[in-house]
C-alpha positions as CSV (number, residue, x, y, z in Angstrom):
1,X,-5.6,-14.7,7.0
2,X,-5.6,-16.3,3.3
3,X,-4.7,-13.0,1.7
4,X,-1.4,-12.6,1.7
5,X,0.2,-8.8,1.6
6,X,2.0,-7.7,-1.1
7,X,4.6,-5.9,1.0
8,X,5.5,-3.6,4.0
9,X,5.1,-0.1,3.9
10,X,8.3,1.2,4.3
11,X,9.5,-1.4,1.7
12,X,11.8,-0.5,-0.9
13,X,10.4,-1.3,-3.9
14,X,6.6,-0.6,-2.4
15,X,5.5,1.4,-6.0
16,X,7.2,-1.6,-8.1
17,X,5.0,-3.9,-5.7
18,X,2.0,-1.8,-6.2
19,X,2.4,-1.6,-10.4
20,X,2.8,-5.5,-10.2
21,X,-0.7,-5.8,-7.8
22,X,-2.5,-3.5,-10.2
23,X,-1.2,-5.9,-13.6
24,X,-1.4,-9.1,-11.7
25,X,-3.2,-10.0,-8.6
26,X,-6.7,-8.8,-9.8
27,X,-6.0,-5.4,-8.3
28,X,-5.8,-5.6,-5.0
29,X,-2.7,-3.7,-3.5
30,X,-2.4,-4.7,0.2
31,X,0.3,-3.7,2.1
32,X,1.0,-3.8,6.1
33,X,2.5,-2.2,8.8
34,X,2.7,-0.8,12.1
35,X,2.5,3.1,13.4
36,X,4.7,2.7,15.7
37,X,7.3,1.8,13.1
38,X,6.9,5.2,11.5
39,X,9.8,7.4,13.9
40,X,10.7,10.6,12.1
41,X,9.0,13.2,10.4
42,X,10.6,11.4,7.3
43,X,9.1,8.3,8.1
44,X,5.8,10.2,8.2
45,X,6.7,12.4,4.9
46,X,7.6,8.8,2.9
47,X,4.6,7.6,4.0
48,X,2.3,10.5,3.3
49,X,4.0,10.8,-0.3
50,X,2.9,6.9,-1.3
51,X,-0.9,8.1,-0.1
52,X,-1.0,10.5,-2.2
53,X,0.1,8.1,-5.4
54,X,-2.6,5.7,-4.3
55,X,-5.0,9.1,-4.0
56,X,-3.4,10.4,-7.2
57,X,-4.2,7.4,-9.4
58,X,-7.8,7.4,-11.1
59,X,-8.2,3.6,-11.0
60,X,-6.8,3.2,-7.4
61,X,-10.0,2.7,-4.8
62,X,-9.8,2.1,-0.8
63,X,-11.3,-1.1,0.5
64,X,-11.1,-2.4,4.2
65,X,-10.7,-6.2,4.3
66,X,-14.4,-7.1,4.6
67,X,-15.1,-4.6,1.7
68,X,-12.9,-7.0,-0.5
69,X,-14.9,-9.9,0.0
């Protein structure tokens, strides 16, 4: 509960969020949000497309919570 999130998924400036986590907060990118927020296949699509930057990106790694700590 002490790490705060960077942003929501469907945010608009989520990448601007993410390029700031990467320069700033020691790396750690953590965003939230809810499936059932995701409605149309755009909603899926917008998501799927921010994945694949995170995936795209050499120095980006996945971590659960307890992996961070």
């Amino acid at each position: 509960m002490r790490l705060a999130a960077d942003c929501h998924f469907a945010a608009p400036d989520f990448l601007e969020h993410y390029a700031k986590a990467k320069a700033v907060n020691s790396g750690v990118f953590y965003f939230w949000g809810h499936s059932y927020e995701i409605v149309t296949e755009a909603d899926w699509q917008e998501l799927s497309e921010k994945l694949d930057y995170f995936n795209a990106d050499a120095d980006a790694i996945w971590a659960d919570l307890p992996g961070l700590f």
